[in-house]
CHARMM internal coordinates of N, CA and C (Angstrom, degrees):
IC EDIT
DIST 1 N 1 CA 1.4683
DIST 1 CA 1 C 1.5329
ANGL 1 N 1 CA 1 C 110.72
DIST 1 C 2 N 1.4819
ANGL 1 CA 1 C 2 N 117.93
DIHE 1 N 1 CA 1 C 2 N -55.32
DIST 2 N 2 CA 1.5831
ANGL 1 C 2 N 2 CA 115.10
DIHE 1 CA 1 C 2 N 2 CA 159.41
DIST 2 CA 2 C 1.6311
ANGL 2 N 2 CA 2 C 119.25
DIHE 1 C 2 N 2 CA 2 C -39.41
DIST 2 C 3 N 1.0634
ANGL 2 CA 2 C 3 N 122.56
DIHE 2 N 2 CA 2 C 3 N -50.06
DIST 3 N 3 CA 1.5135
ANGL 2 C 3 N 3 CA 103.81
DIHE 2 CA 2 C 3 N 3 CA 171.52
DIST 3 CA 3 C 1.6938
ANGL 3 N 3 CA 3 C 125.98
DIHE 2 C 3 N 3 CA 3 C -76.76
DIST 3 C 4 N 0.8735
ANGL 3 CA 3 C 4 N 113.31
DIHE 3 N 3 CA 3 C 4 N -15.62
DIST 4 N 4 CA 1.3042
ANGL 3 C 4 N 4 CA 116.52
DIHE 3 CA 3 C 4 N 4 CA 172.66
DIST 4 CA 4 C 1.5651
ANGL 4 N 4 CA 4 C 110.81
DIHE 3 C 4 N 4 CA 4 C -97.29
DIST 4 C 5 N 1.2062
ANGL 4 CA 4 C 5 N 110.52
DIHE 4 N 4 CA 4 C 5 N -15.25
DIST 5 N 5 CA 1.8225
ANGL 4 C 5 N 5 CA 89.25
DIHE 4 CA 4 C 5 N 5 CA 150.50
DIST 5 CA 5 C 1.6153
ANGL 5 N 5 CA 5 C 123.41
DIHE 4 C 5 N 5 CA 5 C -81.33
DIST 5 C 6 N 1.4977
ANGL 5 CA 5 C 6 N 94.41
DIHE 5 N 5 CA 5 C 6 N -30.81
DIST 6 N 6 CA 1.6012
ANGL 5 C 6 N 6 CA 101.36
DIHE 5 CA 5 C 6 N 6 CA -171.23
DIST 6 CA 6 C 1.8039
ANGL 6 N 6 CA 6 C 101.34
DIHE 5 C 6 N 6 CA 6 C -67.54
DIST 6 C 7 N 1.5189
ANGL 6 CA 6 C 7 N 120.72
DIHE 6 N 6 CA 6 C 7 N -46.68
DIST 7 N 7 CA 1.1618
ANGL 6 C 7 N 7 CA 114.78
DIHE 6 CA 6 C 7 N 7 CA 145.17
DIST 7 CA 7 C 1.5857
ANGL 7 N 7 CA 7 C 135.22
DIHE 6 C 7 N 7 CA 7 C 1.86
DIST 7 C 8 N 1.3435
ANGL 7 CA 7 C 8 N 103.16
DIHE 7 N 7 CA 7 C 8 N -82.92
DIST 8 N 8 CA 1.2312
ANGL 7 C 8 N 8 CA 122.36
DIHE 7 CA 7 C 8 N 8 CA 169.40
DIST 8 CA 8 C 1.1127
ANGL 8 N 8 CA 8 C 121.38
DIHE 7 C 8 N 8 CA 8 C -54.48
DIST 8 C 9 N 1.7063
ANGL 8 CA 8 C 9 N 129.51
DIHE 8 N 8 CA 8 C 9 N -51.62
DIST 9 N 9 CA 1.2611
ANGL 8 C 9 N 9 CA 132.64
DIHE 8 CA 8 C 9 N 9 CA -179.25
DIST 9 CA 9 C 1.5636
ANGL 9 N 9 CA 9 C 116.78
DIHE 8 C 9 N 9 CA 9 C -56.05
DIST 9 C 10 N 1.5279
ANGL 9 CA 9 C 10 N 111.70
DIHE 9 N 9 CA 9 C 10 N -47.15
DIST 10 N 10 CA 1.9402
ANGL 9 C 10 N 10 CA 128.40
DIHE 9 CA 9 C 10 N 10 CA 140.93
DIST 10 CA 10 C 1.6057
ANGL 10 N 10 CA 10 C 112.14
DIHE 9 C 10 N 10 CA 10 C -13.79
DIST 10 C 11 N 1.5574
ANGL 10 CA 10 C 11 N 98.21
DIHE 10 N 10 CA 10 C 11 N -62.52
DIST 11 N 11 CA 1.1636
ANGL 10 C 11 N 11 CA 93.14
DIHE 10 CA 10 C 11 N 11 CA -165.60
DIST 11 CA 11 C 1.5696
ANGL 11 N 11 CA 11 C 134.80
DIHE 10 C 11 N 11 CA 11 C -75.16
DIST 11 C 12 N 1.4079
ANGL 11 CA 11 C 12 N 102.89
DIHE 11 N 11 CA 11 C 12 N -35.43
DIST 12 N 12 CA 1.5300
ANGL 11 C 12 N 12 CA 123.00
DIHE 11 CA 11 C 12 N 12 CA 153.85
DIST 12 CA 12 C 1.9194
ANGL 12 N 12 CA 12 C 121.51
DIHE 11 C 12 N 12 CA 12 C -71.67
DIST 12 C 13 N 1.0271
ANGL 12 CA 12 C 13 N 106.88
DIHE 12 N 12 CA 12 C 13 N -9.30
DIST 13 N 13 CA 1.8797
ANGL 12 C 13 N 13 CA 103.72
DIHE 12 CA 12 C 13 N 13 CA 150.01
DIST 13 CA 13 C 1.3769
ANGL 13 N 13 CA 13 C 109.09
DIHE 12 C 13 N 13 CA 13 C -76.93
DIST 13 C 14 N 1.6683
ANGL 13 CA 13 C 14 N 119.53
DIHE 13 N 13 CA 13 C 14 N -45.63
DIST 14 N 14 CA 1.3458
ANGL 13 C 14 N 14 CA 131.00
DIHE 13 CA 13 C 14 N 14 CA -163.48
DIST 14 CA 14 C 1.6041
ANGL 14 N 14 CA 14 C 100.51
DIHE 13 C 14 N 14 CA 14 C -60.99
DIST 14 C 15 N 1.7755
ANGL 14 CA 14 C 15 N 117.96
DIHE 14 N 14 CA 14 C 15 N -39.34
DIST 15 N 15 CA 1.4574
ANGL 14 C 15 N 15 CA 108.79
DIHE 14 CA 14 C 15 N 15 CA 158.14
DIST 15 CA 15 C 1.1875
ANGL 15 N 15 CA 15 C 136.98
DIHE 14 C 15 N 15 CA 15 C -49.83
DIST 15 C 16 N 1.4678
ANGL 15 CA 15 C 16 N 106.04
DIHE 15 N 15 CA 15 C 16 N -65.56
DIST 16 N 16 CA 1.1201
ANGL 15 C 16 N 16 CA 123.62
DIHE 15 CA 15 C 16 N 16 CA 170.74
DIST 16 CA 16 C 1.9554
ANGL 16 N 16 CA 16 C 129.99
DIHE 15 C 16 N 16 CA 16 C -34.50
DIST 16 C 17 N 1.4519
ANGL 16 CA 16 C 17 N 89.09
DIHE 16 N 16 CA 16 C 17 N -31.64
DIST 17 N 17 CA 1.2617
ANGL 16 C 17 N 17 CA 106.40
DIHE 16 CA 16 C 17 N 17 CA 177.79
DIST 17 CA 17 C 1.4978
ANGL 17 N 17 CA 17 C 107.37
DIHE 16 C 17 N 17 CA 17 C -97.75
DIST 17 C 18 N 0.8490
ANGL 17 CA 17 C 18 N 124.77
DIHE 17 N 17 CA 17 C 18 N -18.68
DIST 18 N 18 CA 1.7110
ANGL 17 C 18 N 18 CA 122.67
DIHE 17 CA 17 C 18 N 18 CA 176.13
DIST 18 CA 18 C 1.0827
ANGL 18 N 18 CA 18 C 124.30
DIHE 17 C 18 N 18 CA 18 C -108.78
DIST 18 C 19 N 1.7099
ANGL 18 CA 18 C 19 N 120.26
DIHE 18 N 18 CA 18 C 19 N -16.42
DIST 19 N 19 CA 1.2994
ANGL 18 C 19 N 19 CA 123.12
DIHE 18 CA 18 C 19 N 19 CA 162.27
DIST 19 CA 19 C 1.6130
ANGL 19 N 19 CA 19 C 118.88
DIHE 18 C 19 N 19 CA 19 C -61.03
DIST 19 C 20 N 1.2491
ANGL 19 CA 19 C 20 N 123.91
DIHE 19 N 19 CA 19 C 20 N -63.46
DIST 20 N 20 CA 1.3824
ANGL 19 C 20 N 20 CA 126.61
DIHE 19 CA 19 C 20 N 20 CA 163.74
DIST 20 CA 20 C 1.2356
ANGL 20 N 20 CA 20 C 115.78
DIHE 19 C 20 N 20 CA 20 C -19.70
DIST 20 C 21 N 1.6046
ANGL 20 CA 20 C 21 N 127.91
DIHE 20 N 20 CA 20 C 21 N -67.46
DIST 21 N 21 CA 1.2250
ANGL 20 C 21 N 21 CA 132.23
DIHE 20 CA 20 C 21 N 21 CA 177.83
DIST 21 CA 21 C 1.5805
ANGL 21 N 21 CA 21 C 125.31
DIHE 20 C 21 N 21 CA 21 C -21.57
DIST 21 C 22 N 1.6941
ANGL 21 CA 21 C 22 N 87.43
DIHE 21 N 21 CA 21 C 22 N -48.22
DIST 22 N 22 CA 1.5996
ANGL 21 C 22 N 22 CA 106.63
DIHE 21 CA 21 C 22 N 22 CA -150.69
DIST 22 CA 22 C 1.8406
ANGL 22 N 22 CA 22 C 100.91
DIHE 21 C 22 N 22 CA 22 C -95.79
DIST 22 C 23 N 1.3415
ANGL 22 CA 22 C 23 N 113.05
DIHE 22 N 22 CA 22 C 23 N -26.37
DIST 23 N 23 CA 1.4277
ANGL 22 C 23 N 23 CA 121.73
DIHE 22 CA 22 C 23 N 23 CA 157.31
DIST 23 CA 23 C 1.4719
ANGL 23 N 23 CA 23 C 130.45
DIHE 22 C 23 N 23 CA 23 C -88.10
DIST 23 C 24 N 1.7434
ANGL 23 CA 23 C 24 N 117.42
DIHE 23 N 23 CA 23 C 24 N -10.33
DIST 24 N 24 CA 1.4114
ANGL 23 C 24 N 24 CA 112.12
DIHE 23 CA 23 C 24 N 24 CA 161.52
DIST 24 CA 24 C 1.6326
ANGL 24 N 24 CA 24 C 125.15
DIHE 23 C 24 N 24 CA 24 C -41.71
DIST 24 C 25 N 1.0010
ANGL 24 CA 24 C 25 N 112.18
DIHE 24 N 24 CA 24 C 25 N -49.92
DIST 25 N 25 CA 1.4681
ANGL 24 C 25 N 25 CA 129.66
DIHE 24 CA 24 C 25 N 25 CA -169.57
DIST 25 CA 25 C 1.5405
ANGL 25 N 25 CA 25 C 105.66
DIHE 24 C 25 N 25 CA 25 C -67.99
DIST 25 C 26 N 1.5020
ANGL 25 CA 25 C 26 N 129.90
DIHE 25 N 25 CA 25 C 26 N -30.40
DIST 26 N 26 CA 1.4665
ANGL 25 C 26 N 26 CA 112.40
DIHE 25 CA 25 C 26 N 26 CA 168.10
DIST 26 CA 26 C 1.1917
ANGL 26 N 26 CA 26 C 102.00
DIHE 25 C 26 N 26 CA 26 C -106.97
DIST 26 C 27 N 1.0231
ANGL 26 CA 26 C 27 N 135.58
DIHE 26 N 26 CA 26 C 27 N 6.72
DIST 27 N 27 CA 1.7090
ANGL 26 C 27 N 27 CA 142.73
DIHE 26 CA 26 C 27 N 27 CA 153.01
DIST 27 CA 27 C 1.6765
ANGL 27 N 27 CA 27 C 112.83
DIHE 26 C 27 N 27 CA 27 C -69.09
DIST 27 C 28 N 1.0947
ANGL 27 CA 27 C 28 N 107.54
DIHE 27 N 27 CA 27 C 28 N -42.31
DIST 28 N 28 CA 1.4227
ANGL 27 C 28 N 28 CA 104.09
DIHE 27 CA 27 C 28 N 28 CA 164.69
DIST 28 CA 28 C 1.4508
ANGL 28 N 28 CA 28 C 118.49
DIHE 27 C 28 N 28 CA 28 C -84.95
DIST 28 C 29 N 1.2679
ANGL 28 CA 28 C 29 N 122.89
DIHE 28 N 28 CA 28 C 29 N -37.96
DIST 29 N 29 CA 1.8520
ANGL 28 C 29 N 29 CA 114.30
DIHE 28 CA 28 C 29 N 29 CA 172.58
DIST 29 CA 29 C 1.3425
ANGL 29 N 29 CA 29 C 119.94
DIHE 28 C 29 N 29 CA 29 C -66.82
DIST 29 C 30 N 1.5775
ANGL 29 CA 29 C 30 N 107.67
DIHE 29 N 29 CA 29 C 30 N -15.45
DIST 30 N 30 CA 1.3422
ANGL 29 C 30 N 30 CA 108.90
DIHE 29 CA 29 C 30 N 30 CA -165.57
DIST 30 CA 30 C 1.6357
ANGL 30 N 30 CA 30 C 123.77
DIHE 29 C 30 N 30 CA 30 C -58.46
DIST 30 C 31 N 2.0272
ANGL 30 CA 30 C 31 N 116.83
DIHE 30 N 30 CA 30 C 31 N -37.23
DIST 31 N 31 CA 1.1860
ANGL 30 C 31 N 31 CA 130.30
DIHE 30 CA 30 C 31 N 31 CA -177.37
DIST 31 CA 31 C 2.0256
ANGL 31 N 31 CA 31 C 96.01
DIHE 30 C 31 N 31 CA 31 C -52.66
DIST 31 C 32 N 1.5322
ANGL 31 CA 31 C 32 N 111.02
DIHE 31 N 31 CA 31 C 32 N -53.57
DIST 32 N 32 CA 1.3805
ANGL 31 C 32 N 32 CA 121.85
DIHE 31 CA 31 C 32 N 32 CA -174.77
DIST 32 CA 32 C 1.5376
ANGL 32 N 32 CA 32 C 102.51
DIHE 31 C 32 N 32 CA 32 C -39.18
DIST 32 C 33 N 1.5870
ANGL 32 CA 32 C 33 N 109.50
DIHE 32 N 32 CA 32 C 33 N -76.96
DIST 33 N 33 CA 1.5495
ANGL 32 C 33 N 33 CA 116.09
DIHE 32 CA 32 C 33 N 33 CA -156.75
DIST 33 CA 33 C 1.5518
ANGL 33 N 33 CA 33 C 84.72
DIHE 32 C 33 N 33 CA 33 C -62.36
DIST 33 C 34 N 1.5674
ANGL 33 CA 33 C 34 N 156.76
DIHE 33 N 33 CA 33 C 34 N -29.75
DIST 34 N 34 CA 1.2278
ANGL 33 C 34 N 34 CA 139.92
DIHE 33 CA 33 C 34 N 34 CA -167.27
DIST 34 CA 34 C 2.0333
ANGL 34 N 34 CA 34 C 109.84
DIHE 33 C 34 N 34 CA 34 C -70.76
DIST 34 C 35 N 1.1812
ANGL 34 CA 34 C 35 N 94.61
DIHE 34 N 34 CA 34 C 35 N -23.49
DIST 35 N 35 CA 1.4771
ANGL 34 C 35 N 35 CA 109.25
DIHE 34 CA 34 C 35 N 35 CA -169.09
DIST 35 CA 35 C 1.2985
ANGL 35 N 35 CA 35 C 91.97
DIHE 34 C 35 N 35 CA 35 C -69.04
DIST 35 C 36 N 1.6003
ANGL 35 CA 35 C 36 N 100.14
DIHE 35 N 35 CA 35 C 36 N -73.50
DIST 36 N 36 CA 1.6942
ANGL 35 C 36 N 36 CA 96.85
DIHE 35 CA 35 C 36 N 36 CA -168.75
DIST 36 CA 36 C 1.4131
ANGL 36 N 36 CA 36 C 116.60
DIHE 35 C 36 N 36 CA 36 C -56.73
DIST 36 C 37 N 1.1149
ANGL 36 CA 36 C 37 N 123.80
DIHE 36 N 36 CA 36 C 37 N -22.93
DIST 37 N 37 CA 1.6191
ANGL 36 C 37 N 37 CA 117.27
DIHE 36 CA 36 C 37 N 37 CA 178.17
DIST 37 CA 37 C 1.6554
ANGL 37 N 37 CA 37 C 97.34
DIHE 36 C 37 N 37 CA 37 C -47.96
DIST 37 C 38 N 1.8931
ANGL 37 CA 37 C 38 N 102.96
DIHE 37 N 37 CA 37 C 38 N -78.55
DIST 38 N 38 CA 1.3206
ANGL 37 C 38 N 38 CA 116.59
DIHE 37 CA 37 C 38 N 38 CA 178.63
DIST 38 CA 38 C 1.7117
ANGL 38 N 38 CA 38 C 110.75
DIHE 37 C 38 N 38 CA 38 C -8.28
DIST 38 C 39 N 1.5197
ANGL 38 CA 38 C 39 N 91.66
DIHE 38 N 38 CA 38 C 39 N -80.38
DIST 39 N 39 CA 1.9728
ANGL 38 C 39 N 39 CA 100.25
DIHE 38 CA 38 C 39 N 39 CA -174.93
DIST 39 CA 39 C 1.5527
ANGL 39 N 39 CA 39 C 99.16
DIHE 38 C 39 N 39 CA 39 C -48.81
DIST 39 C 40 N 0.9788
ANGL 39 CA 39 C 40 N 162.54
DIHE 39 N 39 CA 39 C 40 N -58.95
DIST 40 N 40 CA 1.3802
ANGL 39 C 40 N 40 CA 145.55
DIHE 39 CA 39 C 40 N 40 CA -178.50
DIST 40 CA 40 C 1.8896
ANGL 40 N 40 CA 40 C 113.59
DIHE 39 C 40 N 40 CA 40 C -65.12
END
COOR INIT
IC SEED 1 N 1 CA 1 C
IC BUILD
């Protein structure tokens, strides 16, 4: 049971840490594409 929580706890950093990655990039364009919406 100890390893399979510690497991788990692994596994949800392993999100935590790889989700960001993969959403930085429209997290950062996003202010842009919001602008140009605005101006139109």
């Amino acid at each position: 049971m100890l390893n399979g929580f510690g497991s788990s706890i692994s596994g949800q950093w392993f999100l935590l840490l790889c989700m960001p990655s993969f959403l930085f990039p429209y997290v950062f364009h996003f202010p842009f594409i919001f602008r140009s919406v605005l101006r139109k």
